[in-house]
C-alpha positions as CSV (number, residue, x, y, z in Angstrom):
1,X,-16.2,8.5,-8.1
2,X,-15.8,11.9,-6.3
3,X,-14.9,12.5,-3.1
4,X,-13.0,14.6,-0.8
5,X,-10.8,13.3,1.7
6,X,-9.2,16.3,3.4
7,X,-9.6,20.0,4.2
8,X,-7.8,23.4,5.4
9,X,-8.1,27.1,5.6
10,X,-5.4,29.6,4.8
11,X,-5.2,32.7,7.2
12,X,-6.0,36.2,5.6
13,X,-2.8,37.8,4.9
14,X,-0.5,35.2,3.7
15,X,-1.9,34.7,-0.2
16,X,-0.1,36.6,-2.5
17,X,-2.6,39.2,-3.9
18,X,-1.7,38.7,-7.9
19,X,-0.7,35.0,-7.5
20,X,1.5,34.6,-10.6
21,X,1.6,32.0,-13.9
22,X,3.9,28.4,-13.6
23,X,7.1,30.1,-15.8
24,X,8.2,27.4,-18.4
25,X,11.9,28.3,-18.5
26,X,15.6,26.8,-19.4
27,X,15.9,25.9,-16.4
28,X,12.4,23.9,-16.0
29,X,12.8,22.6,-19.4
30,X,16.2,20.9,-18.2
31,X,14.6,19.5,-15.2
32,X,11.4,17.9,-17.1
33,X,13.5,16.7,-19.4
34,X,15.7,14.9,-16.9
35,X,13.2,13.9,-15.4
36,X,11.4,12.1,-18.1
37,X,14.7,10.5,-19.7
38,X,15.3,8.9,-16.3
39,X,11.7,7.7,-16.4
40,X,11.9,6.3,-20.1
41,X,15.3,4.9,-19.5
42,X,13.5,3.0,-16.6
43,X,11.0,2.1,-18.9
44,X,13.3,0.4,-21.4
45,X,15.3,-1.8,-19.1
46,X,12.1,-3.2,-18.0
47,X,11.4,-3.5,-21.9
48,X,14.6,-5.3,-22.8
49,X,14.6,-7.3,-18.9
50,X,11.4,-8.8,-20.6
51,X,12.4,-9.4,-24.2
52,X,15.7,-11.1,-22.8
53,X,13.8,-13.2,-20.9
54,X,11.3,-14.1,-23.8
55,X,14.3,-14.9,-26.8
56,X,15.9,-17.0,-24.2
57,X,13.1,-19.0,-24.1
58,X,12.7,-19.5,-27.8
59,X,14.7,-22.4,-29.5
60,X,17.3,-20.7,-31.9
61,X,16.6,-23.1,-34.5
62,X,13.2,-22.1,-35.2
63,X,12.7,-19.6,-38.4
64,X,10.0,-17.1,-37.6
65,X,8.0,-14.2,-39.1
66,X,10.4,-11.8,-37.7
67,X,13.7,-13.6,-39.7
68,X,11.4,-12.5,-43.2
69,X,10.7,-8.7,-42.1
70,X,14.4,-8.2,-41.0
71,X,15.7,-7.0,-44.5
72,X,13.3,-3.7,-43.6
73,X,15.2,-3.1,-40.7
74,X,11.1,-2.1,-39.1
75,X,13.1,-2.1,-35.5
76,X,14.4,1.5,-36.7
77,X,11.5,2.8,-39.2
78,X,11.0,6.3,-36.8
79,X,14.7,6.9,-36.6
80,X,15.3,10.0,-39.0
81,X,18.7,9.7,-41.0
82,X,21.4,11.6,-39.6
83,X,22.2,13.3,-43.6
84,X,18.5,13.9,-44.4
85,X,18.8,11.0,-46.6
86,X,17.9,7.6,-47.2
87,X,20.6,5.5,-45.8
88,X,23.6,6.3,-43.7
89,X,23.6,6.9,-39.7
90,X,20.1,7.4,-38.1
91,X,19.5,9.9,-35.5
92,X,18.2,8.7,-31.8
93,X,14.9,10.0,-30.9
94,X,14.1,11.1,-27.5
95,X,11.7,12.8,-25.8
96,X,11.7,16.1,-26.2
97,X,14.5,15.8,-28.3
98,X,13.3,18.5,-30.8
99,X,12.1,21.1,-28.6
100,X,15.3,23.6,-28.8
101,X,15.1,24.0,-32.4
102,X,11.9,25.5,-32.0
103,X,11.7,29.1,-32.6
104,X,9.9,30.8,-30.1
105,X,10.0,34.9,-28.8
106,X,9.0,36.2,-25.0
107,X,6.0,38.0,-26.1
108,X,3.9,38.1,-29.1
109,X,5.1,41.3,-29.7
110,X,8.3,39.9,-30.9
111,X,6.9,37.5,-32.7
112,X,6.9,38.9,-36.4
113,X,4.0,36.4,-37.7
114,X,1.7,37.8,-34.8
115,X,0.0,41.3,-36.2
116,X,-2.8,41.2,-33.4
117,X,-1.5,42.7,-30.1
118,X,-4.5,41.9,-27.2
119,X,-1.8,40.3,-24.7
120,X,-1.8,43.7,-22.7
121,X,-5.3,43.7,-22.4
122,X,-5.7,40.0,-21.9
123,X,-3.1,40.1,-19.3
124,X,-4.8,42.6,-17.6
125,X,-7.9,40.5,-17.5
126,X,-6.3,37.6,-15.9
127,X,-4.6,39.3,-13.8
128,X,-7.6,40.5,-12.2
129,X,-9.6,37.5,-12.6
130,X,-6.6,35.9,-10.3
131,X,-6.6,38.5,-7.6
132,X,-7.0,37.7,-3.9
133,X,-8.4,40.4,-1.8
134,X,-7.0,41.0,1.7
135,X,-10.8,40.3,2.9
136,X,-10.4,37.0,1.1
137,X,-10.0,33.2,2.8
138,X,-8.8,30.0,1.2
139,X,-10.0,27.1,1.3
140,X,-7.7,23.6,0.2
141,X,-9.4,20.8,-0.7
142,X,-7.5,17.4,-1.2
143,X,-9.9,15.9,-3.9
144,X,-10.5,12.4,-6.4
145,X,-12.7,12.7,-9.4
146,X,-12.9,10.0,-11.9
147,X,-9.5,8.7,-10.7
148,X,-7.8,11.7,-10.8
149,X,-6.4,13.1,-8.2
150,X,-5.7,17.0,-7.7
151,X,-5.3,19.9,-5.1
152,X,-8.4,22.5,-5.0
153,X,-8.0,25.8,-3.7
154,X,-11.1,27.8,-3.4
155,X,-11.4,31.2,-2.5
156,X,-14.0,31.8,-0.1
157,X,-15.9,35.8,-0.1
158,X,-18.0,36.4,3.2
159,X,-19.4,39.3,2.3
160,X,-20.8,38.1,-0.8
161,X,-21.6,34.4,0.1
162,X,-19.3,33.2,-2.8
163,X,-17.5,29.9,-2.7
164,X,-15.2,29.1,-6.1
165,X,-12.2,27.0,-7.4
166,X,-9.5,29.5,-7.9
167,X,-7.0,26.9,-9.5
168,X,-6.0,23.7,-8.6
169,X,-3.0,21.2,-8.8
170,X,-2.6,17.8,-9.6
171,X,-1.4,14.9,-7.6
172,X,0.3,12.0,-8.2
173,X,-2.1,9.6,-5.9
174,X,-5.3,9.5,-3.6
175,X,-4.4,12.3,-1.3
176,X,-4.9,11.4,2.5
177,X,-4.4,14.4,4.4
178,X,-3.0,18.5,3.8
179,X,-1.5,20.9,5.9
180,X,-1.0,24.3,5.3
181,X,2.4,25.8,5.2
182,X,3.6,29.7,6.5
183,X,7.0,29.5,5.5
184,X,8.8,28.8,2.1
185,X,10.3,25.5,1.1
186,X,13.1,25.2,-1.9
187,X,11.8,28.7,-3.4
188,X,14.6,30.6,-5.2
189,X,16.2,33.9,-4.0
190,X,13.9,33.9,-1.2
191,X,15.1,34.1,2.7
192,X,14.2,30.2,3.8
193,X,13.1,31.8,6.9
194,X,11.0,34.4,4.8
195,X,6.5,34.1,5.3
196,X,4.9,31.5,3.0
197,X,1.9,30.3,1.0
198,X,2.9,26.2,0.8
199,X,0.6,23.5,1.4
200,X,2.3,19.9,2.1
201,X,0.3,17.4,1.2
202,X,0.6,13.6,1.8
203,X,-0.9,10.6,-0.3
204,X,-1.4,6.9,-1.1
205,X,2.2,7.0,-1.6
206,X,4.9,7.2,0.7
207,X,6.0,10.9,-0.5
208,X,5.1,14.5,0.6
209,X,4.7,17.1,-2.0
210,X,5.2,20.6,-0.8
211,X,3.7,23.0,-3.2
212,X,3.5,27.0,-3.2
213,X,0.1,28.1,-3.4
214,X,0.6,31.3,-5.2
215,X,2.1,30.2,-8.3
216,X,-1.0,29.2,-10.7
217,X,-0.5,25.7,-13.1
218,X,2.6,24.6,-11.3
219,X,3.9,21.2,-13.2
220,X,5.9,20.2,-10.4
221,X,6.2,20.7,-6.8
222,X,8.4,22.8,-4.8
223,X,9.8,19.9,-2.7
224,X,9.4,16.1,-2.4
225,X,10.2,14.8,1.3
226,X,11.0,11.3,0.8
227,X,12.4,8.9,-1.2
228,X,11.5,10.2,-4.4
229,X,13.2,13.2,-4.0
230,X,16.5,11.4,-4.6
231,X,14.9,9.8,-7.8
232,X,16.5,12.5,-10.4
233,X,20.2,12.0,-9.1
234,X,21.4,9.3,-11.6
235,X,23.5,6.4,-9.1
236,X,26.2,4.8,-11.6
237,X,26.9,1.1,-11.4
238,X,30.7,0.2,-12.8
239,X,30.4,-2.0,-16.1
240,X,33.8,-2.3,-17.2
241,X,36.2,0.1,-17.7
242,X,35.1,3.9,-19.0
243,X,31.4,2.1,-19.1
244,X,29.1,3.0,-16.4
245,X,25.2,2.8,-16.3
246,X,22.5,4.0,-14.1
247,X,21.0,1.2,-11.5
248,X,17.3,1.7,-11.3
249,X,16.6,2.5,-8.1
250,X,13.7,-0.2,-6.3
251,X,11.8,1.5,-3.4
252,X,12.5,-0.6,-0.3
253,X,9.0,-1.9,1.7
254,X,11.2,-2.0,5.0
255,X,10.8,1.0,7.5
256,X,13.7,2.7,8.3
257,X,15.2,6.0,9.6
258,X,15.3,8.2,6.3
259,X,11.7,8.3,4.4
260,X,8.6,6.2,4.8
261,X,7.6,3.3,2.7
262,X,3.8,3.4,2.8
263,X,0.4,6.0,2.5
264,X,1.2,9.4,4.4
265,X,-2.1,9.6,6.9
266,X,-1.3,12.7,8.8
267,X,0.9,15.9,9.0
268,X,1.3,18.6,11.7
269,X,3.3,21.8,11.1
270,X,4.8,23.2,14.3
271,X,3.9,27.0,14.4
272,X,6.5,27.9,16.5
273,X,9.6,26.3,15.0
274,X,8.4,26.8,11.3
275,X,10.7,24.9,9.4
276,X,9.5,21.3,11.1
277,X,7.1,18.9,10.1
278,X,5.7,16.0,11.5
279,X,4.3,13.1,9.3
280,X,2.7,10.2,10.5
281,X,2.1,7.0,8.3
282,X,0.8,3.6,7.3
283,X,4.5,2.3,7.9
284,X,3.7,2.7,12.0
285,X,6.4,5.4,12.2
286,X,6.0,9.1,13.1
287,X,9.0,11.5,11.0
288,X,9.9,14.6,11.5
289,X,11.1,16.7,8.5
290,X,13.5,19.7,8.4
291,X,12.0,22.3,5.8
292,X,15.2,23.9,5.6
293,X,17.1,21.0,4.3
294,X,13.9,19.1,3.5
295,X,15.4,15.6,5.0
296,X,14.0,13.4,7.9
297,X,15.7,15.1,11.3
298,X,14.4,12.0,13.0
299,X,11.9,8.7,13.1
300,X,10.2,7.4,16.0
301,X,7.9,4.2,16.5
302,X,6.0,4.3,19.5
303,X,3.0,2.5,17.8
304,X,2.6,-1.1,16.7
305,X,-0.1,-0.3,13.8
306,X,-1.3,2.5,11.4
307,X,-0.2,6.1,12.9
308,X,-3.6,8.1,11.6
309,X,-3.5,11.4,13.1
310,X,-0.9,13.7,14.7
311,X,-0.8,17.5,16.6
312,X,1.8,19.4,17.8
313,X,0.8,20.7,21.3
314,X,0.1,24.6,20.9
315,X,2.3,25.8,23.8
316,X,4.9,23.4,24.5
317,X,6.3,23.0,21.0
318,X,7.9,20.0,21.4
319,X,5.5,17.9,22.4
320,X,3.5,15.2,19.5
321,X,-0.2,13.8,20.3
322,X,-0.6,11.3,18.0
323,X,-3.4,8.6,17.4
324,X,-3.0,4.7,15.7
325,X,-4.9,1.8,14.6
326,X,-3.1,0.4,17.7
327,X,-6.4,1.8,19.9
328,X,-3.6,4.2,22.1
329,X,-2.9,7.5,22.1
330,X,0.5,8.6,23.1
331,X,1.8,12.1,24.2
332,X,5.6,12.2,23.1
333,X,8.1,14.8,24.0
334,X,10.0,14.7,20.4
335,X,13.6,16.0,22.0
336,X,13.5,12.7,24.0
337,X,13.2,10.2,21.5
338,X,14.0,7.2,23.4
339,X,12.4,8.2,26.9
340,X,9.1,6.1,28.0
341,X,6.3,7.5,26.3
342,X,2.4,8.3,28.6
343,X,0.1,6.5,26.5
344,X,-3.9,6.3,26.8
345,X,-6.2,3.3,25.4
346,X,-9.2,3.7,23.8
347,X,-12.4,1.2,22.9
348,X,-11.5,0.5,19.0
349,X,-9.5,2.2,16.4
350,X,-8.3,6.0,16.9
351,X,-9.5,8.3,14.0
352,X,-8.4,11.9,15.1
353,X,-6.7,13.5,17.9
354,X,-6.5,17.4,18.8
355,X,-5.8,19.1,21.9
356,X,-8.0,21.7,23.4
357,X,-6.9,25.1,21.8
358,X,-8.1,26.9,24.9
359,X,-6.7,24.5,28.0
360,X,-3.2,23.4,27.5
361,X,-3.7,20.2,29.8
362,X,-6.5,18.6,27.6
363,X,-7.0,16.8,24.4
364,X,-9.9,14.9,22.6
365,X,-9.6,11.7,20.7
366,X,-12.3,10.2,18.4
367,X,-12.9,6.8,17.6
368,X,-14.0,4.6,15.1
369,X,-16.8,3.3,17.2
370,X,-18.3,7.2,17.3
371,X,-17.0,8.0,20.7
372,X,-15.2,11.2,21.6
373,X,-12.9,10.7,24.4
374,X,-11.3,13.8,26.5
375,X,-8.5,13.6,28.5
376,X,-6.3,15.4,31.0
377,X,-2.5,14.8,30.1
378,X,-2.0,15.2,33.8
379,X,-3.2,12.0,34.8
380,X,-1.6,9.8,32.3
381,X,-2.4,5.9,33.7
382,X,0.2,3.4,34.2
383,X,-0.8,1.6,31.3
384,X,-3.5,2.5,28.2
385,X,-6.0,-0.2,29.8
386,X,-6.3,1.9,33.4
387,X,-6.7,5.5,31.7
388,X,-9.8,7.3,33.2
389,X,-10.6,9.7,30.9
390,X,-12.4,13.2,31.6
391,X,-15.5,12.3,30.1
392,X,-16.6,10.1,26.8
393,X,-19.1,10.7,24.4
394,X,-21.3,8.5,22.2
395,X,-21.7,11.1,19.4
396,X,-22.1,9.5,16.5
397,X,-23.5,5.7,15.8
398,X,-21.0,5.7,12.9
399,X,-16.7,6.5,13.0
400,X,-16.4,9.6,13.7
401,X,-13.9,10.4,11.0
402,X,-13.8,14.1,11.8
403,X,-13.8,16.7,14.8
404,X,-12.9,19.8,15.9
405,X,-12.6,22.6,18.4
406,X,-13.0,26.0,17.4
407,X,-9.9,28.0,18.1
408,X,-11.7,31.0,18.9
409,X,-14.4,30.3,20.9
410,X,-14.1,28.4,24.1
411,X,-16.3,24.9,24.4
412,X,-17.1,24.6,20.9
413,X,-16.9,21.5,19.2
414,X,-18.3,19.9,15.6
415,X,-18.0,16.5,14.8
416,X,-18.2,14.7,11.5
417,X,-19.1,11.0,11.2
418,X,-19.6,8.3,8.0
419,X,-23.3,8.4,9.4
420,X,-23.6,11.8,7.3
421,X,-24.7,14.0,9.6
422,X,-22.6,16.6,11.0
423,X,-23.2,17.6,14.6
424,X,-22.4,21.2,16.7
425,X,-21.8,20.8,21.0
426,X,-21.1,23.1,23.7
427,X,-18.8,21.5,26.2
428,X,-19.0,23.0,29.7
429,X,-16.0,24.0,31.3
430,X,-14.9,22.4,34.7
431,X,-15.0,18.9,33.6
432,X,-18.6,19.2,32.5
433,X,-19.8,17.0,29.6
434,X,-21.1,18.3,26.4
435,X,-24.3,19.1,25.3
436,X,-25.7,18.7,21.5
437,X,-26.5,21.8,20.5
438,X,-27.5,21.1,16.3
439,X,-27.3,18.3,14.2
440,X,-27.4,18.9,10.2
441,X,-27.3,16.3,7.0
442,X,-25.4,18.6,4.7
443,X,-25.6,16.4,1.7
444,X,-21.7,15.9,1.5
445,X,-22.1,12.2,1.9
446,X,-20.1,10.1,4.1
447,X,-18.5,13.5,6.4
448,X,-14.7,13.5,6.1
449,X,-13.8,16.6,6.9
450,X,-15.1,19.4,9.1
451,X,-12.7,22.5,9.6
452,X,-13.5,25.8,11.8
453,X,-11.9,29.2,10.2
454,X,-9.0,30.5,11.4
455,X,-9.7,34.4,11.3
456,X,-11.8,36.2,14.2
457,X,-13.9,37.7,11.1
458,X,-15.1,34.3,10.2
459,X,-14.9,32.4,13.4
460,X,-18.1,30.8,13.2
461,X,-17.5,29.6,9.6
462,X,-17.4,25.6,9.5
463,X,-15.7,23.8,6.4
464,X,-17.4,20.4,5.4
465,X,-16.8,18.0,3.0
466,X,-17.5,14.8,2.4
467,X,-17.3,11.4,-0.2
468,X,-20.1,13.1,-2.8
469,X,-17.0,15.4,-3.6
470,X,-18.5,18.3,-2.0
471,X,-17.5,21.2,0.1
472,X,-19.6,23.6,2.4
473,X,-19.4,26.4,4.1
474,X,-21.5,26.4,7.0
475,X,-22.0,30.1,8.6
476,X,-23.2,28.4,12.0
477,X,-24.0,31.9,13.6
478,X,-27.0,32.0,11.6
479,X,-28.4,28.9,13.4
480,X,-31.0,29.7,15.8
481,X,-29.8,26.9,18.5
482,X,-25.9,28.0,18.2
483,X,-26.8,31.8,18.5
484,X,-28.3,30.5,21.9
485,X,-25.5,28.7,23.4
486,X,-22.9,31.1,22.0
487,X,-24.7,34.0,21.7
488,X,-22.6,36.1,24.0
489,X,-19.3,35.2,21.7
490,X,-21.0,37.0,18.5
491,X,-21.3,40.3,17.6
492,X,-24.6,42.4,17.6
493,X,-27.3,40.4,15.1
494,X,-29.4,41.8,12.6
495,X,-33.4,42.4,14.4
496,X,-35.9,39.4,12.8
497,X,-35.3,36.1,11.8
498,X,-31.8,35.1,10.7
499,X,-31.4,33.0,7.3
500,X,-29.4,30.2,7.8
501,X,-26.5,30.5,5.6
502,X,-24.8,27.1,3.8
503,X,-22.7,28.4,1.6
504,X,-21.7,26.1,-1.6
505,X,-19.4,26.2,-4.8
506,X,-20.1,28.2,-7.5
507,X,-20.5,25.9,-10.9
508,X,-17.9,27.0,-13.5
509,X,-19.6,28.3,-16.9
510,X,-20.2,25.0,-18.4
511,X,-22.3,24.1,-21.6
512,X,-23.0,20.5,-20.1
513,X,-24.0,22.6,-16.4
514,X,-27.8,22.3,-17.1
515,X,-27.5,18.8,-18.5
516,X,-26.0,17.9,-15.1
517,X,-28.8,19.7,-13.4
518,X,-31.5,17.9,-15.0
519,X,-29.9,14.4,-13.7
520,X,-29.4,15.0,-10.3
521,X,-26.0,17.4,-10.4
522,X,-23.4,14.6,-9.5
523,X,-20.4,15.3,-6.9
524,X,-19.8,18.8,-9.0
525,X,-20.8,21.1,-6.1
526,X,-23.8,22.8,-5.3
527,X,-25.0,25.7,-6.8
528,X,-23.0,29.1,-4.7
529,X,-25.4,31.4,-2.5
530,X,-27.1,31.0,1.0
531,X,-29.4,28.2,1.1
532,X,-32.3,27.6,3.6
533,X,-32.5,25.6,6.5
534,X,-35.1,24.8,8.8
């Protein structure tokens, strides 16, 4: 299985050119280590919770196999004696318990068994094979292949129709949803108000990893908002007198005020006050998250099932569109968490909501039923049943699992549906419906994802990806129908006929790549390059 649930572009200028290597240190040795103690001690109380419960059960009169093989004392074969020798006090294994008497130098220069000194040269090389031009775009993908589930960033080259995997980082679950970062979370000696490269990704689980994107085979993330990210602070439990042991901490299934408790479906980073983010979930609950202190500054509940998509309004910052399984949409001022909430119904499950980047008043709402809806927040109704929205739209005979609106140019709108087919509108101003203006199978399966760039270089650049695992970049100004409806939002065209350009990833230098060729390719990515369409 390969598939790719969620998508997002990073704006030119915030990737670090020379993105440097994950830094196994003291300090990071200290931390794994902690960490994976508290996981094996976890691990044995389960152990001896079970063997408790199975000796109990066992009549203490019986002689078994076990009361023979106790003279070779087999329960602690691995344990190496404490004097070297054969009998005496054993030594307790643990994991990574022999790591710091290792011997081990900076740099193979130091190294006296190393006579070959390439590293400068090598260095060099990867250095430049990691370097991001200031030309350069981002792409994340939130990916699952073969049941494992990891954080793709490509790096897209306009100029050059190039699409490639620059590195990638792996996840504990089935990621749900991603959202790009501009500030720095939990880095060291940096300003916490200082620019960023983080992506904050939510899951299956109830957890939100924040990672920084410009450090290369990262082990662990930057932050965890949740529950988890008390998990490494040991909580004693009394046991007597100068006894104490750790209590294994159970993850509660209520919903409450501090984390959630089930799959993270949506975030939303508020542009203007940087260090806040918005998560909705499967728990029903919307949170809002403090960067700075990375803890829940608040929860609210104004749905009664599944919260599946959020956005912060682009003007009035406080302000929270967000979209449930509950079939309303409600508009929420998020200083006022207790005030009575507008809220808007819809025909059948909500998939996505956005507002319109260009009319502060408006938003659009998709469906599961493959119906746009577009609203004016002025003329909330008295109750979701009586809302009379702006216009609909049967786009799609399938969900419409993604949309959007292209921040750049006015009335232009792609939707994405499980039907496969991926389809471009023009939506005339002054209340005016929209009109289809191209529809495209781009062989990304099922479409899950469809994403418009963020820079004014690449404004007509469409992400798509879908469940065969596959992501596209769709230059849409060299469609012949688009170039007519928007043709007075691009710049001067080359004289002829325009080649459509789709652009895909580049395959990575593989001996099994023409194996995977001759049987059909797979969810591996197309080959990179402009392809033709009619």
């Amino acid at each position: 299985m390969s598939m790719i649930t969620a998508t997002a572009w990073v704006p030119c200028g915030f990737a670090a050119e020379f993105p440097t290597k994950y830094q196994f240190d003291e300090a990071e040795f200290d931390r794994i280590a902690k960490l994976a103690k508290l996981q094996l001690d976890d691990a044995k109380e389960d152990l001896d919770d079970a063997t408790n419960g199975t000796s109990a059960a066992k009549p203490s009169h019986a002689k078994t196999e076990d009361d023979d093989l106790k003279e070779y004392d087999l329960d602690d074969y691995d344990d190496e004696p404490a004097d070297g020798g054969g009998g005496g006090a054993r030594m307790q294994m643990s994991m990574f318990g022999n790591v710091r008497s290792l011997a081990y130098y900076r740099s193979n220069e130091e190294d006296p068994y190393i006579t070959l000194h390439h590293e400068e040269h090598d260095d060099d090389d990867e250095r430049e094979e990691l370097q991001i031009l200031a030309t350069d775009q981002l792409l994340l993908a939130a990916k699952v292949e073969d049941e494992v589930a990891h954080l793709e960033v490509y790096v897209y080259e306009d100029g050059s129709d190039s699409l490639y995997v620059h590195h990638d980082v792996m996840l504990p679950a089935i990621p749900l949803c991603v959202e790009w970062l501009d500030i720095a979370v939990a880095k060291a000696d940096v300003d916490r108000t200082a620019k960023g490269n983080f992506v904050a990704v939510g899951t299956m689980d109830p957890d939100i990893e924040v990672w920084d994107l410009d450090i290369v085979d990262c082990m662990y993330p930057n932050a965890i908002l949740g529950e988890g990210a008390d998990e490494d602070e040991p909580a004693p439990l009394s046991e007597g007198p100068g006894k104490t042991k750790r209590k294994k901490r159970k993850r509660g299934t209520k919903a409450n005020e501090r984390h959630h408790v089930d799959a993270v479906l949506s975030l939303a980073a508020n542009r203007q006050h940087r260090n806040l983010l918005a998560s909705a979930s499967a728990d029903q609950t919307v949170k809002l998250w403090d960067l700075h202190t990375r803890q829940c500054a608040r929860s609210y509940r104004h749905h009664t099932d599944k919260v599946c998509s959020i956005a912060w309004h682009g003007r009035t910052s406080t302000v929270l569109l967000s979209g449930s399984y509950d079939r309303t949409v409600v508009a929420a001022d998020m200083r006022a968490p207790d005030a009575v909430v507008p809220r808007w119904g819809v025909e059948s499950d909500v998939e996505e909501v956005r507002w319109d980047p260009h009319h502060e008043h408006l938003f659009y709402v998709s469906t599961e039923n493959g119906v746009i809806h577009h609203h004016d927040l002025r003329t909330a109704p008295a109750s979701p049943g009586q809302c009379k929205p702006i216009w609909t739209l049967q786009a799609h005979h399938a969900a419409v699992s993604s949309f959007d609106l292209n921040p750049l140019v006015p009335g232009y709108l792609a939707t994405g549906s499980a039907d496969k087919e991926v389809k471009l509108w023009k939506v005339a101003g002054g209340g005016g419906g929209p009109s289809m203006v191209v529809s495209r199978n781009l062989d990304v399966g099922k479409v899950l994802s469809t994403v418009f760039a963020p820079d004014p270089q690449v404004s007509f650049r469409l992400a798509v990806a879908g469940s065969k695992g596959l992501v596209h970049v769709w230059d849409t100004s060299t469609n012949a129908a688009v170039r007519r409806a928007f043709g007075d939002r691009m710049g001067p065209m080359a004289a002829g006929e325009v080649r459509e350009r789709l652009i895909g990833v580049q395959e990575i230098e593989s001996e099994s790549s023409e194996g995977e060729e001759e049987d059909g390719g797979g969810g591996g990515g197309g080959g990179g390059g402009a392809m033709d369409r009619s």
